[in-house]
N, C-alpha and C positions, 0 to 999 in steps of 0.2 A: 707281411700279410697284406692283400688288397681286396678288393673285390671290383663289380661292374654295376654302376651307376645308371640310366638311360632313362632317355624322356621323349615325350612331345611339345614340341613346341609349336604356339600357332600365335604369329605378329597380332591378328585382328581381335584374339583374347587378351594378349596382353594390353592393347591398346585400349579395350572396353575398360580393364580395368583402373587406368592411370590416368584416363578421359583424353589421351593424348595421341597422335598416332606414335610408333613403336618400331623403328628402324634397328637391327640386332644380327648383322648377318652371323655370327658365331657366339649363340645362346647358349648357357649355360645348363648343365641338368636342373639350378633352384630356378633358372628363368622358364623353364616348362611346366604347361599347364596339366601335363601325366607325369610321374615321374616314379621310378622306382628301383630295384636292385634285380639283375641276372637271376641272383641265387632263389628271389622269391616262386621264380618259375620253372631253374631248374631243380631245386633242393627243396622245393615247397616251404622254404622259410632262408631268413637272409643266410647267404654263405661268405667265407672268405678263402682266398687261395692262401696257400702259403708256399714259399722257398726259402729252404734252409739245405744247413751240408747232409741232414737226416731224411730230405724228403728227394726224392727220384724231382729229376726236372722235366725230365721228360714225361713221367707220369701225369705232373701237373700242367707240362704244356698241351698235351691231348685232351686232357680233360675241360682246357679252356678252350680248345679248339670245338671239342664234341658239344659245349655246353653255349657256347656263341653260333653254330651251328645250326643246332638241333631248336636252340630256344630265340637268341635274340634277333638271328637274319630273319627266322620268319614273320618277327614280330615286326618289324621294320620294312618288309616282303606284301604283308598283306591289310597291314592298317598304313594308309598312305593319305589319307583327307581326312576332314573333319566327321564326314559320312560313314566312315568303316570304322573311325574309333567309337560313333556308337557304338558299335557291335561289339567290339572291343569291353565298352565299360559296363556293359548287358552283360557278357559272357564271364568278365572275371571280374564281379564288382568287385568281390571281398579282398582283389587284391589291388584294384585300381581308385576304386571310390575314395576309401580310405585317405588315399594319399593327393586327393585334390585339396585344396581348398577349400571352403565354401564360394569364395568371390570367382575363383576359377573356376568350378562346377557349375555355377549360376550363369556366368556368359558361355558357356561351351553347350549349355541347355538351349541357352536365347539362339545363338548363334545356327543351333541345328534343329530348328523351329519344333524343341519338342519345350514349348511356352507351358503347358499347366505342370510340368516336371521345375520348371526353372520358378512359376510363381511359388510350387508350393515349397520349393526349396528356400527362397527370400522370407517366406512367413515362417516357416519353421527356426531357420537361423536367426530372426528378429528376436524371436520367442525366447531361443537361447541368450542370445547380448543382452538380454535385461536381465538375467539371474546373474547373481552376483558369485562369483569365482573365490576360491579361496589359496592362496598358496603358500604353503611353508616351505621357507628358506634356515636349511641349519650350514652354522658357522663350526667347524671341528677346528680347535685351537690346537698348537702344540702341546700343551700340556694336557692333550686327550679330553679337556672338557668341550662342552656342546654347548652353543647355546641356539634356539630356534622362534625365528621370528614368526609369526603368521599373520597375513594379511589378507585383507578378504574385501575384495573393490569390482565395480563394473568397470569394463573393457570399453571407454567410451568410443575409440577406434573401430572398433569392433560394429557397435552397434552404427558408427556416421556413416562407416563403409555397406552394412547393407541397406541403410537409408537409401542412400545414396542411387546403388544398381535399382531400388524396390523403385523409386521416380523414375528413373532414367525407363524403366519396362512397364510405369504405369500399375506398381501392385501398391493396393491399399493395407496399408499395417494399422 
C-alpha cells in the first residue's frame, strides 16, 4: 500500500521561521509550509493504493494516473506563488489550514500582507500556549497489563516560538 504525499514550499517562510535564511533546493513534503495527501482531494478523505496478486494493476495504475491528473497537476497548475495560495487556503481551508502550522500560517499571513489575519492569529495561539496540555501515555506490557502515565505541563517552546514571530511583527500579547 502507498499513497501521495504533496506540499508547498516557500524558502522565505521557512526562513522567517528559523531567523536564518534557508537554502533547500530539494525540500521535503515535512519541510513545506502546505502540506497534504492526493487522496484528501481525490477521495474527499486520505486514500491509499494498493498492489497485490488480487488487485488488477492496471486498474490501479489508471486510477493513479486519473487521480494525479484530474486532482494533483492542477493543483500544482494553478497555485504557483504565494499570491494564488491564498486562494487556495480561502477556498479549501478545511482542508489546508488544518495542516499548517501555526508558526507557518503566521509568516505566510505576514508574507502576503494579509497583517490583521497574521496578528490575530499570534494572539489567538499565545492564548492557546499558556493552557496547560494534558497527555496520557499507556505502556501495554507483555503480560497484557497497562500501565498509564499522565502528564499535564505547558509547551514552553510553544509559547517562545510565538513570542518570538508576535516581536519580530510587532504584536502586543
Amino acid at each position: 500500500m502507498f499513497t501521495f504525499n504533496f506540499g508547498f514550499y516557500n524558502a522565505d517562510i521557512s526562513s522567517i521561521l528559523v531567523d536564518k535564511e534557508v537554502v533547500n533546493e530539494f525540500p521535503k513534503t515535512y519541510d513545506c509550509f502546505i502540506q497534504n495527501r492526493l487522496g484528501t482531494f481525490s477521495h474527499s478523505r486520505d486514500h491509499w493504493y494498493t498492489l497485490s496478486k488480487n488487485i488488477d494493476v492496471k486498474k490501479t495504475a489508471e486510477q493513479i494516473k486519473t487521480d494525479l491528473e484530474k486532482y494533483l497537476k492542477p493543483m500544482f497548475d494553478n497555485y504557483v506563488s504565494l499570491d494564488t495560495l491564498k486562494q487556495l487556503i480561502a477556498k479549501d481551508e478545511k482542508y489546508i489550514s488544518p495542516t499548517l502550522s501555526p508558526y507557518y500560517l503566521i509568516a505566510f499571513y505576514m508574507l502576503t500582507d494579509q497583517k490583521e489575519k497574521g496578528h490575530k492569529t499570534i494572539i489567538e495561539h499565545h492564548q492557546n500556549s499558556l493552557k496547560p496540555q494534558t497527555v496520557t501515555d499507556t505502556i501495554v506490557f507483555p503480560d497484557g497489563t497497562r500501565q498509564e502515565k499522565v502528564k499535564t505541563y505547558i509547551n514552553q517552546h510553544y509559547i517562545d516560538s510565538i513570542k518570538k514571530l508576535a516581536d519580530r511583527y510587532e504584536v502586543k500579547l
